[in-house]
Biotite code that builds the C-alpha atoms (Angstrom):
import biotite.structure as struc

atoms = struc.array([
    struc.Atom([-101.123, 91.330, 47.992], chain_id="A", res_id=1, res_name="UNK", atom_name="CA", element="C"),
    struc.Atom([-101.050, 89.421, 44.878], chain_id="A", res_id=2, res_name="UNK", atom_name="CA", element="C"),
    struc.Atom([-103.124, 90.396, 41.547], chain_id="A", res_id=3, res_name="UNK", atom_name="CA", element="C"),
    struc.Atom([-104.084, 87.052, 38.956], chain_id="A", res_id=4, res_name="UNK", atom_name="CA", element="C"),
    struc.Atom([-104.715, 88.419, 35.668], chain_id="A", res_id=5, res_name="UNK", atom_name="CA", element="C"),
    struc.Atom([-106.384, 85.409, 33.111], chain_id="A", res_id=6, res_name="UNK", atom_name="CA", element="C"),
    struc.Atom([-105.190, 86.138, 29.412], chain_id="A", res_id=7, res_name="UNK", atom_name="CA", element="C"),
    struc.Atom([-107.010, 83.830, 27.185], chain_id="A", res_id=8, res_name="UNK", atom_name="CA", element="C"),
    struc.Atom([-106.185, 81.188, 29.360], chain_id="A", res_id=9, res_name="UNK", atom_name="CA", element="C"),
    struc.Atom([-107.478, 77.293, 28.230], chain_id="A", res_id=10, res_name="UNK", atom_name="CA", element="C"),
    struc.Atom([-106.329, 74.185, 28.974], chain_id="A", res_id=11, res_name="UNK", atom_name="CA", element="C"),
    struc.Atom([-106.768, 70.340, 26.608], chain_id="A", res_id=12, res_name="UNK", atom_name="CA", element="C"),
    struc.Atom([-106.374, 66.919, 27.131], chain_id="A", res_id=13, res_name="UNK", atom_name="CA", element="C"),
    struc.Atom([-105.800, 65.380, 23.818], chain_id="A", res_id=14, res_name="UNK", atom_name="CA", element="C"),
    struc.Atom([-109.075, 67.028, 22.012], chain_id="A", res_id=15, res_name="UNK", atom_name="CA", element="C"),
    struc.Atom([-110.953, 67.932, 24.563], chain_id="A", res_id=16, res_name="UNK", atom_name="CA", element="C"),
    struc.Atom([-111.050, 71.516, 25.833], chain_id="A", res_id=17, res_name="UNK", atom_name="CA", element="C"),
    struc.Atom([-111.232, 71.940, 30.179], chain_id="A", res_id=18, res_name="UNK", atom_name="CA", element="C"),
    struc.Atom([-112.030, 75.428, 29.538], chain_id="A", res_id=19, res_name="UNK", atom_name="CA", element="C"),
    struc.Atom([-110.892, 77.594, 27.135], chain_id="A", res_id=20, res_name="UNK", atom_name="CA", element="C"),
    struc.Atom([-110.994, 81.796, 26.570], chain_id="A", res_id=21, res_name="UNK", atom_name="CA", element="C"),
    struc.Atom([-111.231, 82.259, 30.250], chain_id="A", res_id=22, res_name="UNK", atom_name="CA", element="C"),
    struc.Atom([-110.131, 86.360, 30.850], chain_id="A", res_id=23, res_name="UNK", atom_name="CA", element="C"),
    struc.Atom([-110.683, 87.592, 33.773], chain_id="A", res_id=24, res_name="UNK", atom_name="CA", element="C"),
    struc.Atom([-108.838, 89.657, 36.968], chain_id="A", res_id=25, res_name="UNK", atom_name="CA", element="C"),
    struc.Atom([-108.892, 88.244, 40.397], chain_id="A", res_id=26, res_name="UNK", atom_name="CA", element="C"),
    struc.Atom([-107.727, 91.579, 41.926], chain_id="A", res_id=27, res_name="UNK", atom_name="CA", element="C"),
    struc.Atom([-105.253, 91.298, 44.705], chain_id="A", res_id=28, res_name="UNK", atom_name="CA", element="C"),
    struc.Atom([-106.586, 90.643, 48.635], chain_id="A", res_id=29, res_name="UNK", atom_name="CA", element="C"),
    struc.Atom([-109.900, 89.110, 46.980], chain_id="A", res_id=30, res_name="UNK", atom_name="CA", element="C"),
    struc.Atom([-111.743, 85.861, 47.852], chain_id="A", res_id=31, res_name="UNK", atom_name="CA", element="C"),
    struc.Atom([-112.827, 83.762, 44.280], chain_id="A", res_id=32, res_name="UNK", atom_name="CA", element="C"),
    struc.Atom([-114.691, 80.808, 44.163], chain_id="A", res_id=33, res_name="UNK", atom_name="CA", element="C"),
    struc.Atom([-114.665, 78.540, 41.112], chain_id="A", res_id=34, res_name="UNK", atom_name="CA", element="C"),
    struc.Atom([-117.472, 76.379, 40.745], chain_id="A", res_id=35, res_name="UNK", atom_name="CA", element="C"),
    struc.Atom([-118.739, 74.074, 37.825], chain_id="A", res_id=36, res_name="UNK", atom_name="CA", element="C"),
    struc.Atom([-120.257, 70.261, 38.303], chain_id="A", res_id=37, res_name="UNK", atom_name="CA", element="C"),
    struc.Atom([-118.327, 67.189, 39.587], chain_id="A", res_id=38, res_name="UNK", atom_name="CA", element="C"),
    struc.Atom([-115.882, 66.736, 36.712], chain_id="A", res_id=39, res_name="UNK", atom_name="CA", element="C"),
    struc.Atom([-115.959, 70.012, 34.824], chain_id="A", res_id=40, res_name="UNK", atom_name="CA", element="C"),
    struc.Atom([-112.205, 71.042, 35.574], chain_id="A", res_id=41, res_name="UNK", atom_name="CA", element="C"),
    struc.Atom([-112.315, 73.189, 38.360], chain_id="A", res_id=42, res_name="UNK", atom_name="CA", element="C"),
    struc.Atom([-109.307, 71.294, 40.149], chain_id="A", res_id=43, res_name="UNK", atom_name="CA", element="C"),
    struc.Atom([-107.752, 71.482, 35.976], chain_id="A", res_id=44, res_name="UNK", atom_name="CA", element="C"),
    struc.Atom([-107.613, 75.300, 36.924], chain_id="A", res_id=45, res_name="UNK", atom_name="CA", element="C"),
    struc.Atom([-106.305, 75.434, 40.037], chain_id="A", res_id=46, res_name="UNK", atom_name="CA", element="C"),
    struc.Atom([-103.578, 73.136, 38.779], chain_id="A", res_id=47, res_name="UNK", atom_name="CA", element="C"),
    struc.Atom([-103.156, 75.506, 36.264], chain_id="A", res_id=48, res_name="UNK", atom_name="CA", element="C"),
    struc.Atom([-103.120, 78.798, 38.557], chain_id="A", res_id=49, res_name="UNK", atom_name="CA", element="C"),
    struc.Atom([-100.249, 77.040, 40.924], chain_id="A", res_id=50, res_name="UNK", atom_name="CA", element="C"),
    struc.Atom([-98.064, 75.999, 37.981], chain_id="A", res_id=51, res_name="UNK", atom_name="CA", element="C"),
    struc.Atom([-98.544, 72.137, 38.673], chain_id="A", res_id=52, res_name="UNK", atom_name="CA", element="C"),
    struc.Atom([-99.746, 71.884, 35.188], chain_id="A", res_id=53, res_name="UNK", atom_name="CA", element="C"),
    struc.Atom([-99.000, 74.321, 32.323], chain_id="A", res_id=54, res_name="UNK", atom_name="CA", element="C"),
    struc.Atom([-101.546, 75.794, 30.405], chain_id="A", res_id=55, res_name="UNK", atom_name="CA", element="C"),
    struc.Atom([-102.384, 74.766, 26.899], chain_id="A", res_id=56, res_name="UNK", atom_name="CA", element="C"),
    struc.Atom([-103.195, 78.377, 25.772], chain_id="A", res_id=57, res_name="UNK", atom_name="CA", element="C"),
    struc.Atom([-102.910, 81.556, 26.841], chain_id="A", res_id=58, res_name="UNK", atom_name="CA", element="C"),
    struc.Atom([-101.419, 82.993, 30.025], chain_id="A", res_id=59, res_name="UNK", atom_name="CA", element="C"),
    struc.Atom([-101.729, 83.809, 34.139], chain_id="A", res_id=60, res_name="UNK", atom_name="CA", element="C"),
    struc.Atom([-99.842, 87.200, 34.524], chain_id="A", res_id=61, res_name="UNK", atom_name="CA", element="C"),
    struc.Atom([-99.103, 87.623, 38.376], chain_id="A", res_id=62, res_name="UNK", atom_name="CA", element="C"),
    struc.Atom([-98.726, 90.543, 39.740], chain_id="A", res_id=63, res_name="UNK", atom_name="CA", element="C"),
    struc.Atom([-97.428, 91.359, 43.591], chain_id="A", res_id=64, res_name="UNK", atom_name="CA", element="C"),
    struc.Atom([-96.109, 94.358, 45.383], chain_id="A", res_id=65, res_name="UNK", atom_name="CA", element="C"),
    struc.Atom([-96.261, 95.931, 41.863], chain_id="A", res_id=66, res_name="UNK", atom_name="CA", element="C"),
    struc.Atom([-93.855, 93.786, 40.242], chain_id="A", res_id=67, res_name="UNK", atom_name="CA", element="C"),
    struc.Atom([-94.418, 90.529, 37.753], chain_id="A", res_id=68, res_name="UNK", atom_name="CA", element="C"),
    struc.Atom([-93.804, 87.040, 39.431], chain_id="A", res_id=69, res_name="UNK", atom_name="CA", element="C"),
    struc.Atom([-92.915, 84.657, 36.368], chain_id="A", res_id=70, res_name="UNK", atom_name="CA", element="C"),
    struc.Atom([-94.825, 81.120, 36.074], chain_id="A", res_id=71, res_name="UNK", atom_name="CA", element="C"),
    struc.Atom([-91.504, 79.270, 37.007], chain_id="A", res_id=72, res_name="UNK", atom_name="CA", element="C"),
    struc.Atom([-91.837, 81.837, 40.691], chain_id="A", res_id=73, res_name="UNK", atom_name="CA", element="C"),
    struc.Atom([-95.417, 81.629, 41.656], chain_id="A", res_id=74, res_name="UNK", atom_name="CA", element="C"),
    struc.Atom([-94.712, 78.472, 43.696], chain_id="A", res_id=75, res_name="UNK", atom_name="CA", element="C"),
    struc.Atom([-92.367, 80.773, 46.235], chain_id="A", res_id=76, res_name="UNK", atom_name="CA", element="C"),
    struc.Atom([-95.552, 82.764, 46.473], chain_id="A", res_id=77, res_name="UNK", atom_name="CA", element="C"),
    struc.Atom([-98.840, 80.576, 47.391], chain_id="A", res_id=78, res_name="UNK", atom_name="CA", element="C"),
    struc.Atom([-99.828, 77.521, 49.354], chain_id="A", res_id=79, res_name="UNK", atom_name="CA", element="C"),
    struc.Atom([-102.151, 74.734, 48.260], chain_id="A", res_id=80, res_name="UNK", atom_name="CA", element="C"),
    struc.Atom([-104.816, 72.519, 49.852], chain_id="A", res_id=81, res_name="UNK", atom_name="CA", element="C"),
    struc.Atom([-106.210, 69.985, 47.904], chain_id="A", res_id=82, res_name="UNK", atom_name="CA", element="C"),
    struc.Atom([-107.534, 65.921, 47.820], chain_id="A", res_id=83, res_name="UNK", atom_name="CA", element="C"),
    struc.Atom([-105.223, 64.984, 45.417], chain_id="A", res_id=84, res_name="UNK", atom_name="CA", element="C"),
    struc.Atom([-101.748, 66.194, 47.395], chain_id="A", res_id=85, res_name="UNK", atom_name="CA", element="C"),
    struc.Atom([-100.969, 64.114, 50.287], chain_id="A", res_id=86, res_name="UNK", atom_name="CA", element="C"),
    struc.Atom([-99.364, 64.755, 54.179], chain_id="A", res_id=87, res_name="UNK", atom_name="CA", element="C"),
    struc.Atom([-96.319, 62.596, 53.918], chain_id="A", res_id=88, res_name="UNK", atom_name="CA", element="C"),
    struc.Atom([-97.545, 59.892, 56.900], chain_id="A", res_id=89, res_name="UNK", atom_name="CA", element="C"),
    struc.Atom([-94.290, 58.791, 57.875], chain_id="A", res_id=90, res_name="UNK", atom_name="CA", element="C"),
    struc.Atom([-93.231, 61.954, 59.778], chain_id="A", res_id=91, res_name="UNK", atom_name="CA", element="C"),
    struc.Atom([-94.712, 63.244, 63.462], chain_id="A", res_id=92, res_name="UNK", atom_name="CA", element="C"),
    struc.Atom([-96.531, 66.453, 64.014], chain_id="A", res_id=93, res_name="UNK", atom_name="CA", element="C"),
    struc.Atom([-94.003, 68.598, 64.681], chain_id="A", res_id=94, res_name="UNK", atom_name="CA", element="C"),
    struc.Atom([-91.439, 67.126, 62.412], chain_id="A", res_id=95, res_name="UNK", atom_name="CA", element="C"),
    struc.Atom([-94.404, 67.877, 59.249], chain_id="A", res_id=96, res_name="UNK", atom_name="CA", element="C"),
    struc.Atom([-94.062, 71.925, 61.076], chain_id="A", res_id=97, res_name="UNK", atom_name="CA", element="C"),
    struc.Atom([-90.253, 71.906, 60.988], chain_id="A", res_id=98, res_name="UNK", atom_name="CA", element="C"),
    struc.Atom([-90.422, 70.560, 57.618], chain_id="A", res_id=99, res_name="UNK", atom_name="CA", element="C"),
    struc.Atom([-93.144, 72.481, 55.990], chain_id="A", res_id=100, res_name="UNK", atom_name="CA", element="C"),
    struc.Atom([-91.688, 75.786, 57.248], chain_id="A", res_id=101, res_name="UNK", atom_name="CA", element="C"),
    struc.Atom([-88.154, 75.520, 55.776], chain_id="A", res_id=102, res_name="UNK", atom_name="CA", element="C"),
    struc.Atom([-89.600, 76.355, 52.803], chain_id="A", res_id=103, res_name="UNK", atom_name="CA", element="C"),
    struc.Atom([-92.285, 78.622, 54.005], chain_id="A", res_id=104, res_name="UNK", atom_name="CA", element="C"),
    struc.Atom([-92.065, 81.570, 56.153], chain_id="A", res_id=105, res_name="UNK", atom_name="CA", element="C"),
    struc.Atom([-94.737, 81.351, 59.088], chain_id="A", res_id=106, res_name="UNK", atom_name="CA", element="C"),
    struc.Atom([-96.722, 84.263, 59.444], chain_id="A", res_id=107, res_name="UNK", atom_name="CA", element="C"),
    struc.Atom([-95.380, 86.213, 62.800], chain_id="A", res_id=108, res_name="UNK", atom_name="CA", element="C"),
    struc.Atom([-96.261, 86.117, 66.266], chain_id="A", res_id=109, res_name="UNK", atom_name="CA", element="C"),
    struc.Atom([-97.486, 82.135, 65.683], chain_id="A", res_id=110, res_name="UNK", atom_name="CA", element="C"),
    struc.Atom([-95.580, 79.343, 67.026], chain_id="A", res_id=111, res_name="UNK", atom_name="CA", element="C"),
    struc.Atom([-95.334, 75.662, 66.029], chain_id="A", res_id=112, res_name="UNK", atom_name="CA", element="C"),
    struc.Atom([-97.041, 75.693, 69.849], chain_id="A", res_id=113, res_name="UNK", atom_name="CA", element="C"),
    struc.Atom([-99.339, 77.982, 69.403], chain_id="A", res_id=114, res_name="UNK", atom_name="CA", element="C"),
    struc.Atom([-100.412, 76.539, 65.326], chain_id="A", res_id=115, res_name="UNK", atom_name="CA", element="C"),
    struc.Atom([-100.570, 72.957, 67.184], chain_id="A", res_id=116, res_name="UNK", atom_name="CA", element="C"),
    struc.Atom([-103.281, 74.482, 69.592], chain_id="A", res_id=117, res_name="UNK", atom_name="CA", element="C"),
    struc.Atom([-105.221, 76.503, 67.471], chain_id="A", res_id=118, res_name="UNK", atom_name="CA", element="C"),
    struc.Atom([-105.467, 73.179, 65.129], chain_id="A", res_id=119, res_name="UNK", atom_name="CA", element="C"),
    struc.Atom([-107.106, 71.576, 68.032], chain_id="A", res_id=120, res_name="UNK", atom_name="CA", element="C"),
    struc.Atom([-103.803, 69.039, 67.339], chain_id="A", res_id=121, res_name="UNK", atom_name="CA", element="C"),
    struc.Atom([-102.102, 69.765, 70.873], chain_id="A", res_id=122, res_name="UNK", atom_name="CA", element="C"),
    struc.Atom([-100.387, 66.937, 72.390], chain_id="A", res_id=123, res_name="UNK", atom_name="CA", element="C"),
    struc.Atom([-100.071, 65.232, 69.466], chain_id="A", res_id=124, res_name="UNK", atom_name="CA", element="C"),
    struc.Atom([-96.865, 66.901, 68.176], chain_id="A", res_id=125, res_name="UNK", atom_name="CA", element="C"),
    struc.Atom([-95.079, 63.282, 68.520], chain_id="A", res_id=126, res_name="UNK", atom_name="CA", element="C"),
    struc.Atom([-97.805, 61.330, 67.086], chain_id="A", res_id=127, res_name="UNK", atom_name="CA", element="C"),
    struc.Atom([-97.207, 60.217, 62.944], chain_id="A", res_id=128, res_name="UNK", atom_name="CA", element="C"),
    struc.Atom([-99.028, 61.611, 60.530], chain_id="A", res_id=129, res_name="UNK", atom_name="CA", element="C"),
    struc.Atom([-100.705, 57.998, 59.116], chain_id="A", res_id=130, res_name="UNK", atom_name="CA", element="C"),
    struc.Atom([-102.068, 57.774, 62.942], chain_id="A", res_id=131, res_name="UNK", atom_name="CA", element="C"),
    struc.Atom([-104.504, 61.026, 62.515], chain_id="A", res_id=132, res_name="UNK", atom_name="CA", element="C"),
    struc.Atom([-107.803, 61.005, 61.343], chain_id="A", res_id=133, res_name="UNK", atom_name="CA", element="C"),
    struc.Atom([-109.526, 62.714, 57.961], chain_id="A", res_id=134, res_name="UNK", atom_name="CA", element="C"),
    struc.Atom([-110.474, 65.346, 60.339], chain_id="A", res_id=135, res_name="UNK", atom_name="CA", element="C"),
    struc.Atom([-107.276, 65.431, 62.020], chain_id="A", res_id=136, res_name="UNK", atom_name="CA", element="C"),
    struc.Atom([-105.154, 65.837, 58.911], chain_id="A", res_id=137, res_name="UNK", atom_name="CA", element="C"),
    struc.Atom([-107.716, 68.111, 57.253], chain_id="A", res_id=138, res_name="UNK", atom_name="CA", element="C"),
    struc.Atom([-107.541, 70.680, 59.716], chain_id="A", res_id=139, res_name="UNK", atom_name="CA", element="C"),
    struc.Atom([-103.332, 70.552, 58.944], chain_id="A", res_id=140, res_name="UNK", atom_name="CA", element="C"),
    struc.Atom([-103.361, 70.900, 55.470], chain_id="A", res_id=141, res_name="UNK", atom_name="CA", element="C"),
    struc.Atom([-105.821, 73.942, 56.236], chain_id="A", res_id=142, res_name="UNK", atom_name="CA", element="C"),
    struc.Atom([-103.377, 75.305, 59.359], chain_id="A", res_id=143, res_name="UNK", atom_name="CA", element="C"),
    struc.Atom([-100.619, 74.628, 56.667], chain_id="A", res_id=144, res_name="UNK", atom_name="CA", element="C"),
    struc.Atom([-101.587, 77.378, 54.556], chain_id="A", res_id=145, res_name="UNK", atom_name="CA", element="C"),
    struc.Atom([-103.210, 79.781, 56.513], chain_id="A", res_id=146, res_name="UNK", atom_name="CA", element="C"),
    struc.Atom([-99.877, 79.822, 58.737], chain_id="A", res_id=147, res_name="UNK", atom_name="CA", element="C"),
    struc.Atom([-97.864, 80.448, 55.614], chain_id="A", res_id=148, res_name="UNK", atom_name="CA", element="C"),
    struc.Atom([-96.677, 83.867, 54.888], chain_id="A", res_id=149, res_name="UNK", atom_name="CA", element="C"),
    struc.Atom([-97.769, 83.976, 51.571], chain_id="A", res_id=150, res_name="UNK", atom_name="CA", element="C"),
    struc.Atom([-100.113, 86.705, 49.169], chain_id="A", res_id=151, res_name="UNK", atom_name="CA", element="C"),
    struc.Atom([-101.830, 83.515, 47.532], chain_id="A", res_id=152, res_name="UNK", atom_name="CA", element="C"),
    struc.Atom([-103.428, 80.313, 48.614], chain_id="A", res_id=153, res_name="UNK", atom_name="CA", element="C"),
    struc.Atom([-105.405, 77.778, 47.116], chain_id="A", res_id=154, res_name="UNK", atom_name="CA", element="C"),
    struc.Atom([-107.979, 75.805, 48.568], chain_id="A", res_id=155, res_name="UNK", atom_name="CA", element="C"),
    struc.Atom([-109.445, 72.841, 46.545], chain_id="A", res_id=156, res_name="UNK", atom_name="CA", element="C"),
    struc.Atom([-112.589, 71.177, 48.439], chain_id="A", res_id=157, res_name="UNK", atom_name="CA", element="C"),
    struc.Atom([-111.301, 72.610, 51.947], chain_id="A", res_id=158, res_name="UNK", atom_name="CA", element="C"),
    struc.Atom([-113.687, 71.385, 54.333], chain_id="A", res_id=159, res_name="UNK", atom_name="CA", element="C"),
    struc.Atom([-114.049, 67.687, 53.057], chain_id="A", res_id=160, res_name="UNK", atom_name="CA", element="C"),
    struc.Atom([-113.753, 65.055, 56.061], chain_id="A", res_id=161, res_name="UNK", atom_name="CA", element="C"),
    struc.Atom([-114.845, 67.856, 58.135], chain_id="A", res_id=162, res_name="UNK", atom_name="CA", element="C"),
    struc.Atom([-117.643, 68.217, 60.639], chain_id="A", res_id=163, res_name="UNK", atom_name="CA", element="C"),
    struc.Atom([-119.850, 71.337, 61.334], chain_id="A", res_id=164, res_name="UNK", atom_name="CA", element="C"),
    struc.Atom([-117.914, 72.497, 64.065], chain_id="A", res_id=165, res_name="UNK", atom_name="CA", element="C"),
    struc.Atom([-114.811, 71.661, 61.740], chain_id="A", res_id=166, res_name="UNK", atom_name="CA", element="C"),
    struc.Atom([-116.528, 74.025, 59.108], chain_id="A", res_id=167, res_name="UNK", atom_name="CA", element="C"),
    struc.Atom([-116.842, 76.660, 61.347], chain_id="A", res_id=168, res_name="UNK", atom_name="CA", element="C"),
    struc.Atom([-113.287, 76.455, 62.601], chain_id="A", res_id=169, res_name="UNK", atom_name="CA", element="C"),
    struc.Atom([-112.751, 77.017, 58.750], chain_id="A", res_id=170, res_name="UNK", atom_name="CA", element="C"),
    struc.Atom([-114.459, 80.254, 58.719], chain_id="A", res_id=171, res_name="UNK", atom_name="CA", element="C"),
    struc.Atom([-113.189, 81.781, 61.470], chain_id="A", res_id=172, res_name="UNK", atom_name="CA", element="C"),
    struc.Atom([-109.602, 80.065, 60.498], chain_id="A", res_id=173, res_name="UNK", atom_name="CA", element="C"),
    struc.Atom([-109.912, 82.532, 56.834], chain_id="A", res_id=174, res_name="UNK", atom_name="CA", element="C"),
    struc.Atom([-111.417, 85.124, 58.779], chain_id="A", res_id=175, res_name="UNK", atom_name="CA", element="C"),
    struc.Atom([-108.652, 85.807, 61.069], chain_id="A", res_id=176, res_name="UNK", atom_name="CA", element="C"),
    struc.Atom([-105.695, 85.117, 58.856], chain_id="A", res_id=177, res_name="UNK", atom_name="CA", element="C"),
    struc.Atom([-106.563, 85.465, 55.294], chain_id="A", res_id=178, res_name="UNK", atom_name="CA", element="C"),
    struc.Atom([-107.523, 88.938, 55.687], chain_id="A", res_id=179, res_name="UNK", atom_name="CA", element="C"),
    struc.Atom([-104.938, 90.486, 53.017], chain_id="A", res_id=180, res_name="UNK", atom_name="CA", element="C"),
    struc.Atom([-104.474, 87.429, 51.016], chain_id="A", res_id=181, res_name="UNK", atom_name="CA", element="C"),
    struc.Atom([-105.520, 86.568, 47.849], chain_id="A", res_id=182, res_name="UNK", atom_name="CA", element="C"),
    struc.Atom([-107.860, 83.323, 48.528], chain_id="A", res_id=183, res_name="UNK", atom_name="CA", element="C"),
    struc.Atom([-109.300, 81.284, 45.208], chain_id="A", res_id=184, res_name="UNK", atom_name="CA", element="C"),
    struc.Atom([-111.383, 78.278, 46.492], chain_id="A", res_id=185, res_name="UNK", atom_name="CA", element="C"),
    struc.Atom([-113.147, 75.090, 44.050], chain_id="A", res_id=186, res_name="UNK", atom_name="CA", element="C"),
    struc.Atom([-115.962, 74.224, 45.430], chain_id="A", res_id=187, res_name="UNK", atom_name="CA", element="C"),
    struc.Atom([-119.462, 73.097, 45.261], chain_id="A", res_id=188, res_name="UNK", atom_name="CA", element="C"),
    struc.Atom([-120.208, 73.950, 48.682], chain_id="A", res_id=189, res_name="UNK", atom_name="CA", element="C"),
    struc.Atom([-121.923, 77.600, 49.663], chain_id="A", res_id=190, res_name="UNK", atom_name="CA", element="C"),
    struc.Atom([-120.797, 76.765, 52.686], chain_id="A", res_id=191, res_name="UNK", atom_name="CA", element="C"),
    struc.Atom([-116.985, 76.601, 51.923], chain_id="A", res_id=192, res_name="UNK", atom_name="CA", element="C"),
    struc.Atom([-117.157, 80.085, 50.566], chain_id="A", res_id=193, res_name="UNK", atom_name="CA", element="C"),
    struc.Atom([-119.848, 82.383, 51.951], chain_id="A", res_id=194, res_name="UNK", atom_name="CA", element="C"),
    struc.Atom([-116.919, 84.939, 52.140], chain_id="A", res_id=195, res_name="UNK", atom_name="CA", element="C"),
    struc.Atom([-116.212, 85.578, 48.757], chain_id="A", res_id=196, res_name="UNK", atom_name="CA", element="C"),
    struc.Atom([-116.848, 88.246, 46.246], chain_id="A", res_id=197, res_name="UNK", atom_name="CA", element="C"),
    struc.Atom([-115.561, 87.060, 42.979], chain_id="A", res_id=198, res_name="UNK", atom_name="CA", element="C"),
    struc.Atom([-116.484, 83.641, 40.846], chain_id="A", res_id=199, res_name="UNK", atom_name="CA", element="C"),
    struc.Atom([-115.783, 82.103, 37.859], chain_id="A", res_id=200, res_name="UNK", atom_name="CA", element="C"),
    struc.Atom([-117.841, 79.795, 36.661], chain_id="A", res_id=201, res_name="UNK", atom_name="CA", element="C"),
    struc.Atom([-115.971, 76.864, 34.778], chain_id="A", res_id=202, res_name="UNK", atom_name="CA", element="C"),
    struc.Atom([-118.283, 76.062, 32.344], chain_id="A", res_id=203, res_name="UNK", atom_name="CA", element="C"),
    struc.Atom([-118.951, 79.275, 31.080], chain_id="A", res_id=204, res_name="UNK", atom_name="CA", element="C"),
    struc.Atom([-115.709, 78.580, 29.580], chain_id="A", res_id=205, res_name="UNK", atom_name="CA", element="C"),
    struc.Atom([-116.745, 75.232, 28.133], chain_id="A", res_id=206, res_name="UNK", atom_name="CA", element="C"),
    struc.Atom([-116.649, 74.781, 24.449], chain_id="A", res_id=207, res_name="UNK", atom_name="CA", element="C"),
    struc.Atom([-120.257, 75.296, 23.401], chain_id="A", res_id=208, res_name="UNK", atom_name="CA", element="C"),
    struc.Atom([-121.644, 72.241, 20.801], chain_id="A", res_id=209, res_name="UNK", atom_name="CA", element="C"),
    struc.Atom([-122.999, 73.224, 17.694], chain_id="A", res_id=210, res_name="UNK", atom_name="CA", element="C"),
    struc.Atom([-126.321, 71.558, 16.386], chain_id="A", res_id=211, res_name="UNK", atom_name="CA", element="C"),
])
């Protein structure tokens, strides 16, 4: 399981501060929400956690199986889910498996059959991408991850475009396979992370105006 330790971590557009000071330990096999208003950064941070962007300050020390992972190395390590990051359309089902999981190990005992099925996606391994529905390709991006054999994953908004049944699939979904993984979640939703333990709060990390 993987350890994130936050080291004065802050991040700045131009002048203006996302968050700044931010020190705290998301300790390894935990479930962490980040929360903060529309706008406030959360996604910033998760960037920021998976490497996509670099921190302006400070530093993520990750720790797994006892030994460092560098900043350049976390990628080998965690999934992402997220709004911004799109399914590339142009391939089929299964082809998006095959593809995905060349670079990914999938966890054992799952097969592309079996991951197409529990998806709700069977009989549709032939169909393209651009041809499923938000719901469809929501509940991919989700079986993407949680299928991954990796200690991290990031979820960023992980039950938009889905229904209540969809959000319950969810559940169970992190539940059943995210057991011993580290799971950090943004969110504004209770209802996207009911399971977890640990929080930061964005904008307690907010640059505080002076009168």
């Amino acid at each position: 399981m993987l350890t994130l330790d936050f080291i004065n971590a802050g991040k700045r557009f131009q002048y203006d501060w996302i968050y700044k000071n931010l020190s705290q330990q998301i300790p390894a096999g935990s479930k962490c929400v980040i929360t903060g208003s529309n706008g406030s950064g959360k996604s910033t941070l998760l960037k920021g956690i998976s490497g996509i962007q670099p921190l302006t300050e400070g530093s993520i020390r990750y720790t797994y199986q006892d030994k460092n992972i560098s900043e350049g190395d976390i990628y080998k390590h965690l999934v992402i889910s997220a709004p911004y990051l799109e399914l590339p359309e142009e391939f089929s089902l299964l082809e998006l498996l095959q593809f995905h999981f060349k670079f990914k190990n999938p966890i054992s005992g799952v097969s592309f059959e079996d991951m197409m099925e529990i998806m709700y996606l069977e009989n549709q391994q032939n169909k393209s991408i651009s041809q499923f529905s938000s719901g469809m390709k929501q509940r991919l991006k989700i079986g993407l991850c949680v299928f991954s054999d990796v200690p991290l994953i990031l979820f960023d908004e992980p039950t938009s475009n889905l229904d209540q049944k969809g959000v319950e699939w969810y559940l169970k979904m992190v539940e059943k396979y995210c057991e011993e993984k580290t799971v950090i979640i943004c969110s504004n939703e209770p209802k996207e992370y009911v399971f977890c333990s640990d929080k930061i709060h964005i904008e307690d990390y907010k640059l505080k105006s002076r009168l």
